[in-house]
N, C-alpha and C positions, 0 to 999 in steps of 0.2 A: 669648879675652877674657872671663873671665869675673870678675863685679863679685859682691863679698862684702860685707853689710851687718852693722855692729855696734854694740850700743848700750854700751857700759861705762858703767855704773850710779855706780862705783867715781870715775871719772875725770868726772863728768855732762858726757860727749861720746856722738855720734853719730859713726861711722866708714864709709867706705867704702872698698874696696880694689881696686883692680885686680891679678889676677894677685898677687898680697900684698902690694904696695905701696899705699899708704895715697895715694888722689889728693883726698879730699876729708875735711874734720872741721867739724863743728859743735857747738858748747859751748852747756852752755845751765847756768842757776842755779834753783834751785826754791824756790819758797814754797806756803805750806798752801793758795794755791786755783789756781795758777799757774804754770807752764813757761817762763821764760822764754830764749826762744834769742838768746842774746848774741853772738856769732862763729862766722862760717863761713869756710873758707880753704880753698884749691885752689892748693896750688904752681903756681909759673908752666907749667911744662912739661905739665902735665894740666889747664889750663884752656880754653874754649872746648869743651867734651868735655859738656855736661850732666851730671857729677857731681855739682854742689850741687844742682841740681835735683832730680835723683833723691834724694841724702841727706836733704834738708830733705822730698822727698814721704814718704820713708820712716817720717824723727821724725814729721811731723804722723800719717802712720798708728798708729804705734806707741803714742801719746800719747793718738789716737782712741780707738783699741782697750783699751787696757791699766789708765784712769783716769778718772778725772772734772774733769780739772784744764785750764784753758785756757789759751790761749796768747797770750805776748807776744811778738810779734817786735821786741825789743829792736836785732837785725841790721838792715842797714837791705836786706841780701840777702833777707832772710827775708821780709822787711815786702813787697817785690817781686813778691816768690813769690807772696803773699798776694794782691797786686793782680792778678797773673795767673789764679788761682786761686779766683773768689769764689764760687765754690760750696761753699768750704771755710771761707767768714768766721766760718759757725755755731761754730766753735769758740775763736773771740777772745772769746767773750763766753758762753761755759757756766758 
């Protein structure tokens, strides 16, 4: 079981794959100070698996790392994560 992570730049989604199939996506839209992550989706048969989780921890890393740009969790999955996560709030508001 190995999980493959991918951001396509082209498509502004966030991917994860199991084994090559594709069990989680997160879309997000950008503006000049902002990230916003709009939808995230786990087909029904790969849900309950912590895929979103890990994809949505991945974007918020990549986003960290890569930019200066903060983030709105326009998802309301995302915004969850957020709540789970508030050591990570620092970055709703860079």
């Amino acid at each position: 079981m190995e999980l493959e992570f991918d951001h396509d730049t082209d498509a502004k989604r966030y991917v994860v794959r199991k084994d090559g199939e594709m069990v989680s996506a997160l879309d997000y839209a950008l503006s000049p100070t902002a990230v916003s992550f709009t939808h995230t989706f786990t087909p029904p048969p790969h849900r309950g698996h912590g895929y979103a989780a890990d994809l949505v921890a991945f974007a918020v890393d990549d986003v960290e790392k890569n930019t200066s740009l903060s983030i709105r969790p326009s998802c309301w999955y995302v915004g969850q994560w957020f709540d789970r996560h508030p050591e990570r709030s620092g970055l709703l508001n860079r």
